[in-house]
VEXFI-726468 format. One line per 4 residues: their letters; for each residue x, y, z of C-alpha. Coordinates in steps of 0.2 Angstrom, whole numbers. Each point is the difference from the previous one (the first is absolute). Example, Ala and Ser with C-alpha at 12.3 -4.5 7.8 and 13.67 -1.06 7.14 Angstrom:
// residues 2
AS> 62,-22,39 | 6,17,-3
This chain:
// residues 884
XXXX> 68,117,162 | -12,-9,11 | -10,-14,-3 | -19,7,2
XXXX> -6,-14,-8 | 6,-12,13 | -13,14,10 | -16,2,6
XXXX> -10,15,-8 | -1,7,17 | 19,-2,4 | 5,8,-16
XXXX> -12,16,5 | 8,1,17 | 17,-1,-6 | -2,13,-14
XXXX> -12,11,15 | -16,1,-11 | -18,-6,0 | -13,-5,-13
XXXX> -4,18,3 | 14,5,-8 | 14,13,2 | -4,20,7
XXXX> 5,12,-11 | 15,4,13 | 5,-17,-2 | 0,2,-19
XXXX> 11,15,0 | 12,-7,13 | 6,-17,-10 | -3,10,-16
XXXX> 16,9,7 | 11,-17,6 | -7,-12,-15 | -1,13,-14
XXXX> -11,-2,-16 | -6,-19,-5 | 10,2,-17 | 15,-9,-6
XXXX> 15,12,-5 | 2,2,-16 | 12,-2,-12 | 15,13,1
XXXX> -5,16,-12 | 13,10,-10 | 7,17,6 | -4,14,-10
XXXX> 20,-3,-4 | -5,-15,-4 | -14,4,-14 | 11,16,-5
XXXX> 12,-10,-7 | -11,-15,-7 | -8,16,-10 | 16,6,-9
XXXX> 6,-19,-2 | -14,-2,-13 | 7,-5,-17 | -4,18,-7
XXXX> 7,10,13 | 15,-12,0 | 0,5,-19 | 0,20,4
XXXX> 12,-1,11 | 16,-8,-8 | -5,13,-14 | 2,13,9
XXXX> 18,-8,8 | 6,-2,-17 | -10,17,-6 | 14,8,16
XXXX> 16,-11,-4 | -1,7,-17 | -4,19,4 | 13,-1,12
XXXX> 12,-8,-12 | -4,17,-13 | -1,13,15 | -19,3,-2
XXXX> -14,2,13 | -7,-14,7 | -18,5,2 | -7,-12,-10
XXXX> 7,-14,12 | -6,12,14 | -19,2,-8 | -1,-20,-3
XXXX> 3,-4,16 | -11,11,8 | -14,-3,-8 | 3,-20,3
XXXX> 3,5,16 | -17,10,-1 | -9,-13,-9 | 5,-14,15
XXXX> -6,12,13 | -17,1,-8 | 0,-19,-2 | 2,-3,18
XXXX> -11,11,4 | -12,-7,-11 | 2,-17,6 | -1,4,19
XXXX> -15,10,-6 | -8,-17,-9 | 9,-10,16 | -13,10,14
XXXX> -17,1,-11 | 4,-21,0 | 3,2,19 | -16,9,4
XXXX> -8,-12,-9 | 7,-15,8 | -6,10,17 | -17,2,-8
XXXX> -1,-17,-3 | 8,-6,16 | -10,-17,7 | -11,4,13
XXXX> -4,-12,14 | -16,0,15 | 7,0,17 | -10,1,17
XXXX> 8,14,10 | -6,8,13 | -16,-13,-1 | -7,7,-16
XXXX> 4,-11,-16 | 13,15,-11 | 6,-1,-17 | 18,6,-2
XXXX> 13,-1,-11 | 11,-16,4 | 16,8,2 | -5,7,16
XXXX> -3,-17,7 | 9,-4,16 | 2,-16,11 | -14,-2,11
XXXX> -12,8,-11 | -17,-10,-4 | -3,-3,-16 | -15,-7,-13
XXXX> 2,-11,-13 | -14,-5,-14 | 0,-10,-15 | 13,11,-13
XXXX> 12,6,13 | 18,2,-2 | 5,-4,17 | 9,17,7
XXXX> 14,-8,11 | 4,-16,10 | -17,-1,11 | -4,-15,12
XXXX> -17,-5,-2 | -13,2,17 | -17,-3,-11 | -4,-7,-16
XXXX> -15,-8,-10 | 6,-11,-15 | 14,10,-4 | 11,-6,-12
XXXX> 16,9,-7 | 10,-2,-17 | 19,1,7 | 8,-3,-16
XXXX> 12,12,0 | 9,-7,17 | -2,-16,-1 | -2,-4,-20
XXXX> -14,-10,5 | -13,2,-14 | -16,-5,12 | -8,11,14
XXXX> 4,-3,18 | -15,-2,10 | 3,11,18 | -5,-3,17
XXXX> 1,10,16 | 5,-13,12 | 18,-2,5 | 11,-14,-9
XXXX> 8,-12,11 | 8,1,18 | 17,5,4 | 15,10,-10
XXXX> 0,-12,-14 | 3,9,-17 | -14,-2,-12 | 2,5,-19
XXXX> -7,15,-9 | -12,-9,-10 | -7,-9,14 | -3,13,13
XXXX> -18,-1,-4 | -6,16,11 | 13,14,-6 | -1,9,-15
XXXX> 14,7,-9 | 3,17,-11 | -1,-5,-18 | -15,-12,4
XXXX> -18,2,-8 | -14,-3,8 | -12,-12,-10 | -13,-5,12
XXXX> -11,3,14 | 6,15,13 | 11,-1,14 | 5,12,13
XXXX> 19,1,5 | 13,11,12 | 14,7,-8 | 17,-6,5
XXXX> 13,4,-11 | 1,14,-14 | 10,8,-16 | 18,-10,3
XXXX> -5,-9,14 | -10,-10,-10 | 4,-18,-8 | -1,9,-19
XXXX> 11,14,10 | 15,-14,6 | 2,-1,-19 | -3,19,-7
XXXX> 17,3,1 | 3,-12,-17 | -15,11,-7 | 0,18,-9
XXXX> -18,9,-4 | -3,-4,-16 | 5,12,-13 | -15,11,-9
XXXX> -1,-11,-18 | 1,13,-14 | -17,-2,-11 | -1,-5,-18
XXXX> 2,16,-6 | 15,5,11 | 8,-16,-10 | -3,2,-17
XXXX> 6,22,4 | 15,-8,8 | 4,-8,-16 | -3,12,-13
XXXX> 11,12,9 | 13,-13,1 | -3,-6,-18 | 0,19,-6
XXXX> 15,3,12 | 11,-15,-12 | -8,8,-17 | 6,16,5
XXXX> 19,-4,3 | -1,-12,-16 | -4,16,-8 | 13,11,8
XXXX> 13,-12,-4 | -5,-3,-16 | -2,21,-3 | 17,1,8
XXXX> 9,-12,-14 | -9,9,-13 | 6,17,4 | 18,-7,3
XXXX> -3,-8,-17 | -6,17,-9 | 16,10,6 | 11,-14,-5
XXXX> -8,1,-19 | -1,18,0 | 21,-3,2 | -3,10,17
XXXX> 12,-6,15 | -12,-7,16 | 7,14,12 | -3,0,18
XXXX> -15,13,-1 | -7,-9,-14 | 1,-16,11 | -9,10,15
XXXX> -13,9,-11 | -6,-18,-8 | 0,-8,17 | -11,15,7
XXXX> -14,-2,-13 | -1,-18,3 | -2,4,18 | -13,13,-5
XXXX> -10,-13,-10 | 2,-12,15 | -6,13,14 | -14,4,-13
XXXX> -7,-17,-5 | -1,-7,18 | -15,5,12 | 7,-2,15
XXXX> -12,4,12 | -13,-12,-8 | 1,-15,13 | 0,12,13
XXXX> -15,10,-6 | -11,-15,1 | 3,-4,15 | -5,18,7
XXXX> -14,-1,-10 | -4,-18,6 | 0,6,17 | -7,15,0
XXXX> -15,-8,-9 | -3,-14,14 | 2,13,14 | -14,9,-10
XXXX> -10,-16,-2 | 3,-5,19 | -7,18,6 | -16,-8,-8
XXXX> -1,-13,9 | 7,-11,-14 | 18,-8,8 | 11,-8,-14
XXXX> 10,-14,8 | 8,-3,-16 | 5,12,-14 | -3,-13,-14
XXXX> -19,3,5 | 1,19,-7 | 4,-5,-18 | -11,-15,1
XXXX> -15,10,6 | 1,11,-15 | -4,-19,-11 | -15,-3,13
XXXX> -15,-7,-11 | -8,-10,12 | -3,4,20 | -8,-14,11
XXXX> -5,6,17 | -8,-6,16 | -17,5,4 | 0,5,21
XXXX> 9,16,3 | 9,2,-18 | -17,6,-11 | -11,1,17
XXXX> 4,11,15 | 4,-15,11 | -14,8,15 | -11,-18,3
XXXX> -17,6,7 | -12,-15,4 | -17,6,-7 | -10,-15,1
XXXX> -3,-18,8 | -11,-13,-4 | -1,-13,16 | -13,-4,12
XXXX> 12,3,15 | 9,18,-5 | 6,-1,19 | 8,-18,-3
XXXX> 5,5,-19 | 11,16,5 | 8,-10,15 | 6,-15,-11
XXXX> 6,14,-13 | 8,12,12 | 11,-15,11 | 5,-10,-18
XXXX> 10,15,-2 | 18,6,2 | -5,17,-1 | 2,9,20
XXXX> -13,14,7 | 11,14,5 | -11,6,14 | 9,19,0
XXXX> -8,3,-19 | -15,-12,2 | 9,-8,-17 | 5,-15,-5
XXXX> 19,-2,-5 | 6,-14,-14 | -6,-6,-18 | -14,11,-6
XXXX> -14,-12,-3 | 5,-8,17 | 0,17,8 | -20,3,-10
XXXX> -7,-14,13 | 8,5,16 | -6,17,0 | -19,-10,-6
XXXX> -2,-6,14 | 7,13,14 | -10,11,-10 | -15,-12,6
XXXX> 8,0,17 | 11,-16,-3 | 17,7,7 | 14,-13,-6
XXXX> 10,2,16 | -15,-6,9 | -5,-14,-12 | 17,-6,3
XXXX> 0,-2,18 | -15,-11,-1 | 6,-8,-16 | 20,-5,1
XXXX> 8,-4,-14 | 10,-15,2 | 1,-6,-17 | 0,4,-20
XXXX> 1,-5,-16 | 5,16,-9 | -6,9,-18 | 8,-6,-15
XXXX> -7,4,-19 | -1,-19,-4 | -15,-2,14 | -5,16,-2
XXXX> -4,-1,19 | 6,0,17 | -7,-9,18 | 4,4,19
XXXX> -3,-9,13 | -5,8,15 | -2,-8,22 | -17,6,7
XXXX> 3,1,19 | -9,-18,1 | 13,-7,-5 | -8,-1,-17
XXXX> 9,4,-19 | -10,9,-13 | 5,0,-19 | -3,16,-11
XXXX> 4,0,-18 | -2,12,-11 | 4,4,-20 | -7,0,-16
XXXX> -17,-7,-1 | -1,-12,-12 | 15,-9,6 | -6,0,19
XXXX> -16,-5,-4 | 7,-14,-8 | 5,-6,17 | -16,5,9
XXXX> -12,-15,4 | -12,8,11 | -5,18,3 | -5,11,16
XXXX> -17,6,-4 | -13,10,11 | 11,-7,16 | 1,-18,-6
XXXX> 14,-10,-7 | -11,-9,-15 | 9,-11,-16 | 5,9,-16
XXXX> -12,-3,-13 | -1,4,-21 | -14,11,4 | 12,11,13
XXXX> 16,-1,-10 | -8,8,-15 | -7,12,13 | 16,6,5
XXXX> 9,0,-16 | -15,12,-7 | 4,12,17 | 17,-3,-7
XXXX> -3,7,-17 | -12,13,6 | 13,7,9 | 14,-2,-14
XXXX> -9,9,-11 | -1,16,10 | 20,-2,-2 | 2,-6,18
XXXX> 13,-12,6 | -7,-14,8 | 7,-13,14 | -10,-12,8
XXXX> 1,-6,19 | -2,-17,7 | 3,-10,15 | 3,-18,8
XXXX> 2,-1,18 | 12,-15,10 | 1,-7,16 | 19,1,0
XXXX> 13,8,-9 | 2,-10,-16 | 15,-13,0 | 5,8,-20
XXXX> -4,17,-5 | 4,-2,-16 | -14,9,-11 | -5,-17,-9
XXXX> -3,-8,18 | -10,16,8 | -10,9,-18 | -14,-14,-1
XXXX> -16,-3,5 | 0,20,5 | -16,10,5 | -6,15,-11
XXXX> -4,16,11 | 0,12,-13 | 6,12,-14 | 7,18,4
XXXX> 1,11,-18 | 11,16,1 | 7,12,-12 | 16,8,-6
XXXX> -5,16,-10 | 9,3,-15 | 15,14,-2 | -6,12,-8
XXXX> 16,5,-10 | -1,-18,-5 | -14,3,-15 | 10,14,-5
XXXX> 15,-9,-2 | -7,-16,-9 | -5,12,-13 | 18,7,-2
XXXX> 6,-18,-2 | -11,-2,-15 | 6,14,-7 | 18,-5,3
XXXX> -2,-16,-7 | -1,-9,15 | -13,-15,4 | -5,0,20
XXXX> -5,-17,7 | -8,-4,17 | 5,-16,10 | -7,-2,15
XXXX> -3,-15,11 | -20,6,2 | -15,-5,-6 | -5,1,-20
XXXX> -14,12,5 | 10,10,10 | 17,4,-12 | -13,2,-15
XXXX> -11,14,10 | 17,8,4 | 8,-3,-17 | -14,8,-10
XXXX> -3,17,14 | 17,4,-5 | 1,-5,-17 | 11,-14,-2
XXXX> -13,-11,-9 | -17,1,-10 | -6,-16,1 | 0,-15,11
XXXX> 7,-10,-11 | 16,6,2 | 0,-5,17 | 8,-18,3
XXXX> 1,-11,20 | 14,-9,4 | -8,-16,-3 | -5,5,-17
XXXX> 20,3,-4 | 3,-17,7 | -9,-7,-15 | 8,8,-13
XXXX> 17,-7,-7 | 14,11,-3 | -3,1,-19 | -18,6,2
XXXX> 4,13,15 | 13,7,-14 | -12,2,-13 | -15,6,10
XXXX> 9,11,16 | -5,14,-11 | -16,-3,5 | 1,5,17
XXXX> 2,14,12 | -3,-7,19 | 5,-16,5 | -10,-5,16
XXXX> 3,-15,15 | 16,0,-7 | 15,-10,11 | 16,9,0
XXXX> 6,-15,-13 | -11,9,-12 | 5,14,0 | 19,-7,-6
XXXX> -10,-10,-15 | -8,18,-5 | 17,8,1 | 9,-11,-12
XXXX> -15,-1,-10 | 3,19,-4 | 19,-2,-2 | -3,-14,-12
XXXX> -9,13,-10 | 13,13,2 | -9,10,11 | 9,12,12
XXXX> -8,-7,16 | -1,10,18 | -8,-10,12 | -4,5,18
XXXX> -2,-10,19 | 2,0,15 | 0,-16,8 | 14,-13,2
XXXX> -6,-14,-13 | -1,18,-12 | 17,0,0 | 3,-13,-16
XXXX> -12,11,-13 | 7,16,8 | 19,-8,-6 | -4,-6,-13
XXXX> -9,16,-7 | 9,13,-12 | -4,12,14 | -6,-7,18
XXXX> -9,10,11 | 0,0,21 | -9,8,7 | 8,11,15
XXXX> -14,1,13 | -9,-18,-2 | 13,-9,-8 | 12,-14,10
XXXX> 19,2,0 | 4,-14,-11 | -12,9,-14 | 10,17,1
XXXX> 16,-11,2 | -4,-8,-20 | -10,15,-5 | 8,13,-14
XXXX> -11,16,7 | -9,1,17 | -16,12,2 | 0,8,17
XXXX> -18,4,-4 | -6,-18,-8 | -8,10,-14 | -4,-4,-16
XXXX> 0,18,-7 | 18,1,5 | 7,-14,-9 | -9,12,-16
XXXX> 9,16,8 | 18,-13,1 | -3,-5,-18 | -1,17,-6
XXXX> 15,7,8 | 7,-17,-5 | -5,6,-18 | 5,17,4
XXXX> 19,-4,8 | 5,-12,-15 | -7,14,-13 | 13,13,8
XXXX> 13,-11,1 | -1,-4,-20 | -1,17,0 | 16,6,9
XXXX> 10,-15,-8 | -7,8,-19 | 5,18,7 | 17,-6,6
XXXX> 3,-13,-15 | -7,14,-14 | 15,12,9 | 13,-11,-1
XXXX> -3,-5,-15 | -1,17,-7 | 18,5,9 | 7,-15,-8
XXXX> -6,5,-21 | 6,20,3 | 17,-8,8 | 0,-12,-15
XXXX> -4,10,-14 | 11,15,5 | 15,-10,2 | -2,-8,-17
XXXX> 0,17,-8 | 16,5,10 | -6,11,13 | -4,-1,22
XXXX> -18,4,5 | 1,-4,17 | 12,-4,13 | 2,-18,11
XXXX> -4,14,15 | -14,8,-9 | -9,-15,-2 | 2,-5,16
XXXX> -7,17,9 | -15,-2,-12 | -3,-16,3 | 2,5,20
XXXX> -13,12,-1 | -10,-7,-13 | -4,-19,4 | -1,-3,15
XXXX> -12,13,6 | -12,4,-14 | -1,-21,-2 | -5,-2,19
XXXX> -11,16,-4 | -11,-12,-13 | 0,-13,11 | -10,11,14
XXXX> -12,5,-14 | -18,-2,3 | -9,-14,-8 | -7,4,-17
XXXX> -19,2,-2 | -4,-14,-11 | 12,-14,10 | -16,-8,8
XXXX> -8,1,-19 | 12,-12,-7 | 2,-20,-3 | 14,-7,12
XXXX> 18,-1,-9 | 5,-16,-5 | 13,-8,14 | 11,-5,-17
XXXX> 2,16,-4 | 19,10,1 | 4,16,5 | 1,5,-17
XXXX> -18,-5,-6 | -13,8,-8 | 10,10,-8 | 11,9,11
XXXX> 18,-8,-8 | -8,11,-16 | -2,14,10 | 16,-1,10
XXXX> 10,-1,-15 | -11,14,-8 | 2,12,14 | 19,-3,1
XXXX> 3,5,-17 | -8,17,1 | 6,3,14 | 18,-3,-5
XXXX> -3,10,-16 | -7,16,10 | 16,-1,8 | 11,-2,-15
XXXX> -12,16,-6 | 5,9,16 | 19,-4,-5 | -1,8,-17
XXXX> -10,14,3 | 13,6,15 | 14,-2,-11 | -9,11,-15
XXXX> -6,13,13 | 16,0,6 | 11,1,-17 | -15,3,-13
XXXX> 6,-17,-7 | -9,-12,-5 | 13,-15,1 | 6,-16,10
XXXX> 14,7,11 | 2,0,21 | -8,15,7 | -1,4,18
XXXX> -15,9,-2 | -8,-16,-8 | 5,-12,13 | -8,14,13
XXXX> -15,-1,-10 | 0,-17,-1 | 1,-3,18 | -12,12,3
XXXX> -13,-9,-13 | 5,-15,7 | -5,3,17 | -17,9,-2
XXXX> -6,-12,-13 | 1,-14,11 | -7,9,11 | -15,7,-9
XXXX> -2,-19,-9 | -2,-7,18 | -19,14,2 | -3,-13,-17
XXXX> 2,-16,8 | -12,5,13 | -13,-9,-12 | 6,-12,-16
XXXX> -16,6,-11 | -10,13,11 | 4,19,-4 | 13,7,15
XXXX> -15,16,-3 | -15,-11,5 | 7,-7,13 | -8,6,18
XXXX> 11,-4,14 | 18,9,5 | 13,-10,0 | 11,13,14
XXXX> 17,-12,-2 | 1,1,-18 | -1,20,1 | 13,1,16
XXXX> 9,-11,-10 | 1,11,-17 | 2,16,12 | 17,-8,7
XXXX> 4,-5,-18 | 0,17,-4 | 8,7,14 | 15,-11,0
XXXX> 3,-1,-20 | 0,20,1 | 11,1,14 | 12,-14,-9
XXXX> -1,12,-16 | 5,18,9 | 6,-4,16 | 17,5,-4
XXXX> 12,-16,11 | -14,-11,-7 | -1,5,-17 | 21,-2,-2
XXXX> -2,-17,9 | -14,-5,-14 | 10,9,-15 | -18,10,-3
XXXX> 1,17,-10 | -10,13,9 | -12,2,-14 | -13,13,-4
XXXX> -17,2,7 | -6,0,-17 | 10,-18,-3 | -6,-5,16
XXXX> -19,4,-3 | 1,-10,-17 | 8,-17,7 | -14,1,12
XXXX> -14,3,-14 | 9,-16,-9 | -2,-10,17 | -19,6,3
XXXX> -3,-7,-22 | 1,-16,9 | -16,1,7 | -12,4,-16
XXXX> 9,-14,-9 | -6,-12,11 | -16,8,3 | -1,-3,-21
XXXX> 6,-17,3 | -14,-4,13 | -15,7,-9 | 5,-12,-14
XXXX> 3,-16,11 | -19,6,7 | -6,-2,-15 | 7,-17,-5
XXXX> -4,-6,18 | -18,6,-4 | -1,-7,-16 | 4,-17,5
C-alpha cells in the first residue's frame, strides 16, 4: 500500500487521476470492472449438497432412517418386500428436499433485505453531490462525510472542519480521533494507524463535524480487508421463538422414543405372559408400531415452518417500507405498548417551507440563514440538497433572489464550528473580499439569544436591552403558536480569522438579525394512525427538540394530547428524580427541548414499568435510546449509518403510520405462527392417540409410511398456508400481548390438546366403520378397508382442521377474505391421497384396499365433522371471551 498520508491532498488526487470534482461516470464503470464491489467476501456458504445432508442428519430423520435399515435387514431376512424401507426413505428424502428448499427460500428474503438496507454514502461524481450505495465505491471517488457516518472505505482526507472520528474498532482506542487534511511528516517514515490523523478507515464512525475525503482503497484492499480473511459474515441469529420450537421438538423427539421403548418392552412383555414365543414377526410388528408412534408424535417440519413464515412475513413488511434488520423485532413488535417518535419527518411530511420572518433587515436575516448552512443550491432544480430544515432557508432566500452559489463567492467559508444537539446551534465563519471575517450563527432562539448582547436594528448595531429581549421572545412565541419551527440568526464580525474556533471562544457577545418561522405540515395518514394505536393498546409520545408551543400545537392537531399539561421540556425532566419521573411519566405525551440523553431516561423509565418500548431517531447521539429500546427505530431516509447500524427496524419512508402498519403485521405474523404450530402440534398429537390406542387394543391403524405421506402433504403446506393468512379484523382492536407470555398461552395448550383428541377419535371412527362396512362386524380386528379409511380420514381432517385454524375464535363462515393456499393446498391433499388409494402400483406400495365410493364418500364426511365441532367449540370460547 502506499503511504498517502505521508501526501499532499493534491498528490494523492494526481496519483489516483481524480479531482474535487470527482470521477465521470466512464471512469466509475471502468475501476468498477478492475477493483470490483467495496465489500469484503464473505464467509464460505454451504452447497446445496452441503444443506442436503445437514437436512437428513437431523436427529429425526437420523431416527427414520435406521428404522427403515433394520425395517429391510429384517424383511430380507423373512423374504418380504421391502417397500416400507423404500417409502421411509423417500419421503425423508422428500421431506429434506423441501427443507432446503425452504431454507434457501428463508436465505434470499434475508438477502434482499440486507440489499434493501445496504448503507448508502454521498459521492461527488461527475461535479454533482450523489447518493449511492457504498459498495459501488471505488478509488478515486469523492466522497462526503457528516456527523453519524460509517466511513465507507480507507479515504484520505482533502477538507475537513472539526471532524472527529470514533476508531475503536481498529485501534481499541475508546476516544475519538480528531482528523486533519494536511499531510503528516516528511519523508517514507512509517506512522501508525492510530496516528495517521488525516485517513479514515472502514469500520470508523464519524462523530463530529464534516470532512470531505478521496477514495483510496476499497472491499479487501482496505485495512479492515488485510484481516477479513479471519472473519466470516455473521450467522442470521434464530429469534426467541425459533429456540423455544427447537426445544420442544427436541424435548418431544426424547419423550417419544422413551415411549417407544417403553411400548416396545411391554408388548415383549405381554407375549412372554400370554406363554407366546417372541418370534421374528412379533419382534418386527412391535418395532414397527413404535416407529409409527415415533413418526406420529414428532412435527418435523416445525423449525422450518417458522422460519418461512418468518421470512416471508419481513419481505411482506419490507414491501411497506418497514425493513426488519433483526427477526427478534417481529415477535417484539406484536408486545409494542409504547411508541416514541421524533417529531420532523416521522409525524410531519419533513417539506420545511419558511412562511414568515420577523427582522428589521429581511435581506441581512435570510443571508446569515442561507450561508450558516450545510445545505447546497442545486442550480439544475433551483433546489436545495441536504437536511430538510437546512434546505427550507436556502430555497428562502433564492426564492428572494439570494442565490447561495453567489453568496459564497462573496462570502468564503473558511471556518466552522458545526451543529450539535448540546448547543443546539451552529457558527460559520466566512472572508469578505476586504480581507475581513464575518460570523453567522444560527439555532434555537432562546439559546442564541442567550449569547446576543447587541441587536441590528433599522440598520444600526444598538445594545440588547430587557425591553428588546422580551420583544423577541413574544415574536418567538407568536410564531410557535401557529406550530412553526423557529431558528434565530445572529452575527459577530472579526478583523482576522479567530486563533480558536472552539464554539465557547466564537458564540458570545453575538448580534441578533432576526427570527425565520417555517412549517412541516403534518402526514395526513398520521391522525389516522394515532387513533389505531389507541385502539391497539398503544400510547404514542412525541419528542422533539422544538419549542413547547410548537410539539404541543402539533401534538394536539393530531391527537396525541388534550391538554397542555401533558406536555413536559427538557429542563423540566432535568428537575424530576428518577423516583418522581416513574410515578408521574404517565402523565405525559410530548417531551419538548429534549437532549438526546433524555430520551434514554424516558426509555428506561418505561421498561422500569414493563412497558414494551419502541423508540425512533435519526441522529448519532439517538443511537443510545434507539439500543436501548425494546424496539429501535432508524429512520431510512434522514437517519445516520450508525443509527440504522443499532437500530432493530429501519423506515425507508421515516413514517410514523408505518411503524403502526409494522406492529400490525408484527401482530399478525406471530398470530399465524401460533396458529401453524397449534395446526401441526393438534396433528401430531392426534396421530400419536389413534396409534396409541389401537395398538393397546391389539390392532395396526396406520403404517410408519402412512404417516409419513400424511404428514408430507399435510404439515408442511397447509401450516405455511396459515401462516400467509390475512390479518384478522379485530387485530388492531386488541391490548398488546404480554412479552412473558409462551406459545402456548391464552389458552391454546387447552385447545391443542382438545383438538388432538377429536381428531385422533374421528380417525379411530374411520377405522371401525371400514372394518364394519367391510365385514358387517362390529369388532376390534385388523382390516384393510379400516386402515384405508383411516388414512383417508386422516388426511382430509387435517386438512379441513387447517380452514379452522384460519381464525382461533371467529367463525371460518364470517370470515371475508380467501385464503387461495390453504384451498390449492386441500386440492393437492385430495388429489394425491385419491391417487395413493386407486392408483394401482401406489396403492400395493401403501398396502391400501381399493375401497368403495360409498366407503370413500363416508371417510370424507367423517373428515368434513371436523369442522362443525370446532365451529361448536368457538361459539362457546366467544361467549366466555365475551363474558369476561
Amino acid at each position: 500500500m502506499q503511504k498517502e498520508y505521508l501526501m499532499k491532498s493534491s498528490e494523492v488526487l494526481e496519483n489516483l487521476k481524480t479531482s474535487t470534482q470527482g470521477l465521470s461516470s466512464a471512469q466509475v464503470e471502468e475501476r468498477k470492472s478492475k477493483y470490483g464491489l467495496n465489500k469484503l467476501k464473505e464467509g464460505v456458504k454451504p452447497s446445496l449438497i452441503q444443506k442436503f445432508f445437514n437436512e437428513l442428519i437431523n436427529f429425526m430423520n437420523v431416527v427414520l432412517m435406521i428404522a427403515a435399515v433394520i425395517s429391510g435387514i429384517t424383511s430380507l431376512y423373512v423374504g418380504e418386500s421391502m417397500i416400507d424401507t423404500v417409502i421411509i426413505l423417500l419421503v425423508v428424502t422428500i421431506n429434506a428436499a423441501l427443507g432446503v428448499y425452504q431454507e434457501s427460500k428463508a436465505e434470499a428474503a434475508i438477502e434482499a433485505l440486507q440489499e434493501m438496507a445496504a448503507a448508502t454514502s454521498n459521492v461527488i461524481r461527475n461535479d454533482k453531490i450523489e447518493s449511492v450505495r457504498s459498495e459501488e465505491l471505488v478509488p478515486g471517488d469523492i466522497i462526503l462525510l457528516e456527523a453519524g457516518d460509517a466511513v465507507p472505505a480507507d479515504s484520505r482526507l482533502i477538507e475537513c472542519a472539526s471532524l472527529k472520528v470514533e476508531e475503536a474498532a481498529l485501534t481499541g482506542e475508546s476516544t475519538s480521533v480528531t482528523k486533519t487534511e494536511k499531510a503528516i511528516g516528511t519523508g517514507s517514515e512509517e506512522v501508525t494507524l492510530g496516528d495517521r490523523k488525516n485517513m479514515v478507515y472502514t469500520g470508523s464512525t464519524i462523530v463530529y463535524g464534516r470532512g470531505k475525503a478521496v477514495v483510496c482503497y476499497t472491499g479487501m484492499d482496505t485495512e479492515i480487508g488485510r484481516i477479513a480473511d479471519a472473519i466470516n459474515t455473521a450467522k442470521e441469529e434464530e429469534t426467541p421463538l425459533q429456540i423455544k420450537l427447537n426445544q420442544l421438538s427436541k424435548g418431544l423427539s426424547i419423550m417419544v422414543l422413551a415411549i417407544c421403548a417403553v411400548m416396545f418392552a411391554t408388548d415383549m412383555a405381554r407375549i412372554l405372559i400370554a406363554g407366546g414365543e417372541i418370534h421374528l414377526d412379533a419382534l418386527i410388528d412391535t418395532f414397527m408400531i413404535a416407529v409409527s408412534l415415533a413418526v406420529a408424535a414428532i412435527p418435523e417440519g416445525l423449525a422450518a415452518v417458522v422460519t418461512i413464515l418468518l421470512s416471508i412475513g419481513v419481505t411482506k413488511m419490507s414491501k411497506e417500507h418497514a425493513i426488519i434488520r433483526k427477526l427478534t423485532a417481529v415477535e417484539t413488535l406484536g408486545c409494542t405498548q409504547i411508541i416514541c417518535s421524533d417529531k420532523t419527518g416521522t409525524l410531519t411530511q419533513n417539506k420545511m417551507t419558511v412562511v414568515e420572518h420577523s427582522c428589521s433587515d429581511e435581506k441581512l436575516l435570510m443571508t446569515a440563514m442561507s450561508l450558516c448552512s450545510d445545505a447546497e443550491m442545486d442550480i439544475d432544480t433551483s433546489q436545495a440538497i441536504g437536511e430538510p430544515t437546512e434546505c427550507a432557508l436556502v430555497n428562502d432566500a433564492f426564492k428572494n433572489g439570494l442565490s447561495k452559489p453567489e453568496l459564497a463567492k462573496e462570502y468564503v467559508r473558511v471556518a466552522e464550528a458545526p451543529f450539535d444537539s448540546v448547543r443546539k446551534m451552529m457558527s460559520t465563519l466566512h472572508k469578505k473580499s476586504d480581507g475581513t471575517v464575518i460570523q453567522f450563527t444560527k439555532g434555537a432562539p432562546d439559546e442564541v439569544l442567550k449569547r446576543c448582547s447587541k441587536a441590528y436594528v433599522d440598520g444600526n448595531i444598538v445594545e440588547m436591552t430587557d425591553r428588546l429581549r422580551t420583544e423577541i421572545i413574544a415574536s418567538n412565541k407568536e410564531m410557535a403558536d401557529k406550530a412553526l419551527r423557529v431558528l434565530c440568526a445572529s452575527m459577530k464580525e472579526w478583523s482576522e480569522l479567530p486563533y480558536s474556533i472552539e464554539p465557547a471562544e466564537i458564540e458570545h457577545d453575538l448580534i441578533y438579525l432576526g427570527l425565520s418561522g417555517m412549517i412541516d405540515p403534518v402526514r395526513p395518514e398520521v391522525k389516522s394512525a394515532i387513533i389505531e394505536c389507541k385502539e391497539a393498546g398503544i400510547r404514542a409520545i412525541m419528542i422533539t427538540g422544538d419549542h413547547k408551543d410548537t410539539a404541543v400545537a402539533i401534538a394536539k392537531e393530531l391527537g396525541i394530547l388534550e391538554d397542555e399539561s401533558m406536555a413536559i421540556t427538557g429542563a423540566e425532566l432535568n428537575k424530576l428524580s428518577e423516583e418522581e419521573l416513574e410515578k408521574s411519566i404517565q402523565n405525559y405525551s410530548v417531551y419538548a427541548r429534549v437532549q438526546p440523553e433524555h430520551k434514554v431516561r424516558i426509555v428506561k423509565t418505561w421498561k422500569k414499568l414493563s412497558k414494551v418500548t419502541a423508540m425512533t431517531g435519526d441522529g448519532v447521539n439517538d443511537a443510545p435510546s434507539i439500543k436501548e429500546a425494546d424496539i429501535g427505530v432508524g429512520m431510512g431516509i434522514t437517519g445516520t449509518d450508525v443509527t440504522k447500524d443499532v437500530a432493530d427496524m429501519v423506515l425507508a419512508d421515516d413514517n410514523f403510520a408505518t411503524i403502526v402498519s409494522a406492529v400490525a403485521e408484527g401482530r399478525r405474523i406471530y398470530d399465524n405462527i401460533r396458529k401453524a404450530i397449534q395446526f401441526l402440534l393438534s396433528s401430531n398429537l392426534a396421530e400419536v392417540i389413534a396409534v396409541f390406542i389401537a395398538s393397546l387394543l391389539g390392532f395396526t391403524i396406520l403404517k410408519p409410511v402412512h404417516l409419513l405421506w400424511i404428514n408430507l402433504i399435510t404439515d408442511c403446506f397447509p401450516a405455511i398456508g396459515i401462516g400467509m393468512e390475512e390479518q384478522e379484523a379485530d387485530i388492531m382492536k386488541r391490548n398488546p400481548r404480554n412479552a412473558g407470555d409462551g406459545i402456548f398461552a391464552d389458552g391454546v395448550a387447552g385447545e391443542t390438546l382438545f383438538q388432538g383428541a377429536v381428531i385422533g377419535f374421528l380417525t379411530l371412527l374411520a377405522y371401525f366403520v371400514g372394518h364394519y362396512m367391510e365385514s358387517g362386524l362390529w369388532e376390534i380386528a385388523e382390516s384393510a378397508d379400516g386402515m384405508t379409511m383411516a388414512f383417508l380420514s386422516l388426511s382430509l381432517l387435517e386438512m379441513f382442521h387447517s380452514f379452522n385454524m384460519r381464525s382461533r375464535h371467529e367463525s371460518i363462515f364470517r370470515l371475508k377474505t380467501k385464503n387461495k393456499f390453504l384451498f390449492g393446498s386441500l386440492l393437492a391433499s385430495f388429489v394425491l391421497t385419491t391417487a395413493v388409494i386407486y392408483v394401482p402400483f401406489l396403492s400395493r406400495a401403501f398396502e391400501f384396499e381399493h375401497i368403495s365410493l360409498t366407503e370413500y364418500f363416508v371417510a370424507i364426511l367423517i373428515a368434513v365433522s371436523i369442522i362443525p365441532i370446532m365451529e361448536v367449540m368457538k361459539l362457546i370460547r366467544r361467549s366466555q371471551l365475551k363474558n369476561k
